[in-house]
C-alpha positions in Angstrom: 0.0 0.0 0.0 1.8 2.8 -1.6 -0.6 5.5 -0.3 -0.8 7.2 3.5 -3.5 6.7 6.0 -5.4 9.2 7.5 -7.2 8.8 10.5 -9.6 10.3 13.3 -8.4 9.8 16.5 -11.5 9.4 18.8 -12.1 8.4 22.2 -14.8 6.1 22.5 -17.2 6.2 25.8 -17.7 2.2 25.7 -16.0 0.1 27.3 -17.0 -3.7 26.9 -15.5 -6.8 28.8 -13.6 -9.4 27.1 -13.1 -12.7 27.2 -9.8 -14.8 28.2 -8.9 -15.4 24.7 -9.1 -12.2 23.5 -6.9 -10.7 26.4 -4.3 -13.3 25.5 -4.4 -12.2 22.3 -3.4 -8.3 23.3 -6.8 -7.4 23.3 -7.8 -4.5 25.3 -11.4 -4.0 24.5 -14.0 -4.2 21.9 -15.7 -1.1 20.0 -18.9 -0.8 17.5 -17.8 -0.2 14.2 -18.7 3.8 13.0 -18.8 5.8 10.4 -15.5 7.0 11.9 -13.5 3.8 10.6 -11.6 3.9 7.3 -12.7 1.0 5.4 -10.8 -0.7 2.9 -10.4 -4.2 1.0 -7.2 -6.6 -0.4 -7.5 -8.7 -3.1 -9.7 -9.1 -6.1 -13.1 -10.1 -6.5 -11.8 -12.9 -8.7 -12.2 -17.4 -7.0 -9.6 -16.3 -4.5 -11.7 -13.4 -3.6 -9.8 -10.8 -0.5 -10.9 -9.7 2.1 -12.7 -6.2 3.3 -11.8 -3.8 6.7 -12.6 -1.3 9.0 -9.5 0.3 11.0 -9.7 3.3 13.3 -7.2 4.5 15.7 -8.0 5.7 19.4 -6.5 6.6 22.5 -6.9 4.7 25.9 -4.9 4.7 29.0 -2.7 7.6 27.1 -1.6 5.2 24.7 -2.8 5.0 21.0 -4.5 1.4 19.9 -5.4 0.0 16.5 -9.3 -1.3 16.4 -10.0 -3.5 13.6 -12.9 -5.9 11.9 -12.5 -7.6 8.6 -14.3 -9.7 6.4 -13.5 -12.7 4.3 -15.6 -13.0 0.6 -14.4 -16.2 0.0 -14.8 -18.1 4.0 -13.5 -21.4 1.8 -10.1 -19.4 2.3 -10.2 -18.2 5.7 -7.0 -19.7 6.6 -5.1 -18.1 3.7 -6.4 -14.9 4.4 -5.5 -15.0 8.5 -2.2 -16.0 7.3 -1.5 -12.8 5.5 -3.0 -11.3 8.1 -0.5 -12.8 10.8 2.4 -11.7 8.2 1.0 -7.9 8.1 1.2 -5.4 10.2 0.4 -1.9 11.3 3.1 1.1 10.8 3.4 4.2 12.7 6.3 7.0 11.5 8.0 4.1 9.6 7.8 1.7 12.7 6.1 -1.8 13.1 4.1 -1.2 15.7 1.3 -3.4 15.4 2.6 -6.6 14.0 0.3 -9.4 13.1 -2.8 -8.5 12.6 -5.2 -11.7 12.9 -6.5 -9.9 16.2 -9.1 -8.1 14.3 -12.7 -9.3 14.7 -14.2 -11.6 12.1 -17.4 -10.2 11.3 -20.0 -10.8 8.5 -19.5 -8.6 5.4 -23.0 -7.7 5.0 -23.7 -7.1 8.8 -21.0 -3.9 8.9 -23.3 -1.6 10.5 -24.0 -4.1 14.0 -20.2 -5.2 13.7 -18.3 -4.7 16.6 -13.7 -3.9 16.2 -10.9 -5.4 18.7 -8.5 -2.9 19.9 -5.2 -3.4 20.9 -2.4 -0.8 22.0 0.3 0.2 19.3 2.5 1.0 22.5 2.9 4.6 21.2 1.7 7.8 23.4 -1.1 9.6 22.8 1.0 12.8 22.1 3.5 10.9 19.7 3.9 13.4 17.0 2.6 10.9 14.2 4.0 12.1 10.4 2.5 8.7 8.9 0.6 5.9 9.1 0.8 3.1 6.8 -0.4 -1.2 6.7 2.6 -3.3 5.1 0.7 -5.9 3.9 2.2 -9.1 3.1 4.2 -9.5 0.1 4.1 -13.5 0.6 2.7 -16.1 -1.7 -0.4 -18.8 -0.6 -1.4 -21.4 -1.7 -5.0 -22.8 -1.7 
């Protein structure tokens, strides 16, 4: 992704509980998806289909997190698509700060508007001058 993100930085009023898996996973909390997000999509609409997103960045305990839902088209390939998920990651002012990005919530692509995004903490402060904000994606190869 040769282009710069630009984001909102909001501070959400929820605060949901979480399970034990998603707290091993880095998970700090859970957020409804908003008009807020930037949404986005990888891959083609061809057999191996791609997969759509919603990202949005906000601050919590003074440090900025990454919230994120995606959704497969093709659920035959779910496993290929969480694996270029795990081998992408999140990049503040150049830096890897969010890597592997399996974390976000699986949700249905035609349910956007009731989906709910995982959050977790880029381990940057809130007053970080940021000068850009980029995904690497995955440059690997599957198979399927």
């Amino acid at each position: 992704m040769n282009s710069k993100l630009i984001f909102l930085i909001t501070v959400p009023l929820v605060a949901l509980s979480l399970d034990a898996q998603a707290a091993s996973d880095g998970i700090t909390r859970q957020i409804p998806v908003t008009a807020d997000f930037i949404e986005g999509s990888v891959g083609s609409g061809g057999t191996a289909g791609g997969i759509e997103y919603r990202i949005n960045l906000t601050v919590a305990n003074n440090f900025i997190e990454l919230c994120g839902a995606v959704a497969y088209s093709n659920v035959r390939l779910k496993i290929q698509y969480r694996n270029f998920l795990r081998d992408s990651a999140f990049v503040i002012n150049g830096k890897k700060v969010v890597k592997d990005l399996r974390y976000w919530n699986t949700v249905n692509r035609r349910a956007w508007k009731s989906a709910k995004a995982n959050c977790r903490s880029t381990g940057i402060k809130a007053n970080t001058k940021i000068k850009d904000i980029d995904i690497a994606w995955s440059k690997r190869t599957y198979r399927y």
